[in-house]
Phi, psi and omega in degrees: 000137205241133156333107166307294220250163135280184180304142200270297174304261237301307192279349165312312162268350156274349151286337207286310178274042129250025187230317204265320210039058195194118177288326175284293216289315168319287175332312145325305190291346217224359163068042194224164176250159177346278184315311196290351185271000169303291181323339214280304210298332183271007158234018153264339172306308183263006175260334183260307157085079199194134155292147185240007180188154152236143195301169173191130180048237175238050162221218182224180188195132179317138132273163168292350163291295192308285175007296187289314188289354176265340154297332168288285174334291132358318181272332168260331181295314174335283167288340183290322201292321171310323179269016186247299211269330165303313176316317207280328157259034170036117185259014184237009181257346194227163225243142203298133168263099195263133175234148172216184170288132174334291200288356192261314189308314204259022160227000194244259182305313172306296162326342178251009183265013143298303204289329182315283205298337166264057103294277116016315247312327186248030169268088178268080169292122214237121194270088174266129210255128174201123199262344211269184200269104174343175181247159175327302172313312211076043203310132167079357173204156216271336207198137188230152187236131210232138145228120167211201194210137202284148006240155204267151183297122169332328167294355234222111179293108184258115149283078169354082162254347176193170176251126176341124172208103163253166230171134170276180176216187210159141154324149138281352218244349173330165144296112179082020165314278205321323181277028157239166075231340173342108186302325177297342204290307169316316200312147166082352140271108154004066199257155201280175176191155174240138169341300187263034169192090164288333198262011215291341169297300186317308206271311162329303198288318201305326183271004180263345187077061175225143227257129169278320165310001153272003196279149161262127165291149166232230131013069144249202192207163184268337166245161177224043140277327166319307180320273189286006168275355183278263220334296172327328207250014161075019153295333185178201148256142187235174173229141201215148164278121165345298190278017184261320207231350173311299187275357131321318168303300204291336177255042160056000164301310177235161186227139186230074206294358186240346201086207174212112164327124156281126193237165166309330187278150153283179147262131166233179160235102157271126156237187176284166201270332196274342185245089174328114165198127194294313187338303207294326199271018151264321166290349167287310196310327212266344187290286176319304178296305176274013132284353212249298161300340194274000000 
């Protein structure tokens, strides 16, 4: 009767030695001695009955037949070890590694992780500022907190929290404050603007009924917390996402003579799709109520 599977210890130690490219180091990894990753590998040998390695200098070297079966092998061994070491870091002892863009952590999250924390209490977060666009995995963080536009990488567990809404703002204390809301009034000023949202007038002006060719860019900047401290300090009018700019508002810092727009983009919450954690769709929860407010 012929075998679905090979022996799981014999290719176990035959990935360990095509991966370490060593019968001693494999052994080592695996708490076991020379000889037995010998045995393993020559009754994996004799199960297939095909060589999986030939000697080269003083090591060894994959045949094709090996080759193949350490890609197979490799392909499984791989994710599994990923998904052992998440169980393994009890997620409910070490604190969610949330990562988002800088101005949403130090104009956003930070001001609500007091409120978080008598909420919350046994939500702990360890906050990492990441301006550039996660990778597909999510390397390094349990969860990400996003405004972007779909569609998000196949891997990626999405939590919906709100939908974007942006809008300019301005000191009161600006020069010609008093002479707005008048839509015409933008034309021919200098607005401040950011790298890293280039497109955010354009998608404004499309939904205000306002013809982007009369906006002028002036003033920009590479982040766009940078962004809103030129706004503060009564340098110019920026474009802003609503919930960024709210307690500014409500404190008479800033003024928002036009409103605010609804765009394609969202507020998300991401996690990997492979990793089960009650946490993250409790910090959506806790999230989604505070958009709702802002």
């Amino acid at each position: 009767m012929s075998r679905d599977l090979p022996p799981l210890n014999a290719l176990r130690a035959f990935e360990a030695v095509a991966r370490l490219d060593g019968v001693g180091r494999a052994a080592a990894e695996l708490h076991v001695t020379h000889g037995a990753v010998s045995r393993q590998l020559r009754a994996l040998e004799d199960a297939l009955g095909a060589a999986l390695f030939v000697r080269e200098g003083r090591g060894l070297a994959l045949t094709p037949v090996g080759q193949r079966l350490y890609e197979a092998a490799e392909a499984g061994f791989a994710p599994l070890r990923g998904a052992w070491a998440d169980l393994q870091r009890r997620p409910a002892q070490a604190p969610l590694v949330l990562g988002c863009p800088g101005s949403v952590l130090a104009r956003w999250m930070i001001p609500r992780l007091d409120r978080l924390a008598r909420e919350r209490p046994a939500l702990r977060l360890h906050l990492a500022a990441n301006d550039s666009a996660p990778d597909a995995a999510l390397s390094g963080l349990d969860a990400a907190l996003l405004i972007g536009s779909p569609p998000w990488p196949g891997e990626w567990q999405v939590h919906q929290l709100a939908a974007e809404r942006i809008g300019p703002v301005l000191s009161p204390h600006w020069p010609g404050a008093a002479e707005l809301p008048a839509l015409p009034a933008l034309a021919g000023i200098a607005l401040l603007h950011t790298a890293s949202r280039p497109q955010a007038w354009g998608d404004w002006a499309a939904r205000a009924g306002v013809d982007a060719a009369t906006l002028r860019m002036g003033t920009g900047f590479d982040h766009l917390y940078y962004l809103l401290e030129a706004a503060n300090a009564g340098l110019g009018i920026a474009i802003a996402p609503q919930p960024l700019v709210a307690a500014d508002l409500a404190a008479g810092r800033l003024i928002a003579p036009w409103g605010f727009v609804e765009t394609d983009a969202r507020w998300v919450l991401c996690a990997p799709r492979r990793r089960e954690d009650a946490r993250v769709e409790e910090l959506a929860r806790w999230l989604r109520g505070e958009l709702a407010e802002a």
